[in-house]
N, C-alpha and C positions, 0 to 999 in steps of 0.2 A: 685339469678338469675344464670343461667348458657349461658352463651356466647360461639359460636361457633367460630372456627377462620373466617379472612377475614370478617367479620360487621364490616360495617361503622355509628356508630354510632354519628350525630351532637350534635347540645349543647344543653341544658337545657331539653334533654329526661328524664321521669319520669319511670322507670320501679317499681311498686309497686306488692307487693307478689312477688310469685315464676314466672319468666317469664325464658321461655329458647326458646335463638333464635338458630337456625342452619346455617349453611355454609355461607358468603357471603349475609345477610340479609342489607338493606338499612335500616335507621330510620331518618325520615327528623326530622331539630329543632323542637322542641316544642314536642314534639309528646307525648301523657301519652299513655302508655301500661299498661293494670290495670288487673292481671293476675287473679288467675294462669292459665296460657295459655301457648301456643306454636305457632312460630314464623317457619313454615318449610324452609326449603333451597331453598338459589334465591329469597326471597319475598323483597318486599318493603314495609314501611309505610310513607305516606305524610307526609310534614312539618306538627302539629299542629292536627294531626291525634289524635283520642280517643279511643284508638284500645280494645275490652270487648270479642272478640270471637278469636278464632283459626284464624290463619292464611295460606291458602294449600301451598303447592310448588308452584315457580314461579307467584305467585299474587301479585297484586298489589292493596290496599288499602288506602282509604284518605277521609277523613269528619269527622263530628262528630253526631252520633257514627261512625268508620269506616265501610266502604262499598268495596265491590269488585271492581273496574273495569272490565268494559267488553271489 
């Protein structure tokens, strides 16, 4: 994986294959990111999140599978 600086990354986060997150990225507990993906800068992922797609700049995602907030 490749980490941008500034992610906050909590505990028991699962990042599996290649994931690369950018600038400033949140990832609640639990959360699997189940790559290879990419994680754009300013996003968020929910606590518990099951994240299988891209994620844009500045979104925010959470459920299982993740979903955008609107």
């Amino acid at each position: 994986s490749k980490i941008g600086p500034n992610c906050l990354i909590f505990q028991q986060v699962t990042l599996a294959t290649f994931v690369e997150l950018g600038y400033h990225v949140d990832i609640g507990a639990g959360a699997k990111i189940l790559g290879p993906l990419t994680i754009v800068n300013n996003a968020r992922v929910g606590a518990n999140a099951v994240v299988t797609k891209d994620v844009g700049e500045g979104k925010t995602v959470v459920g299982i599978p993740a979903k955008e907030l609107n």
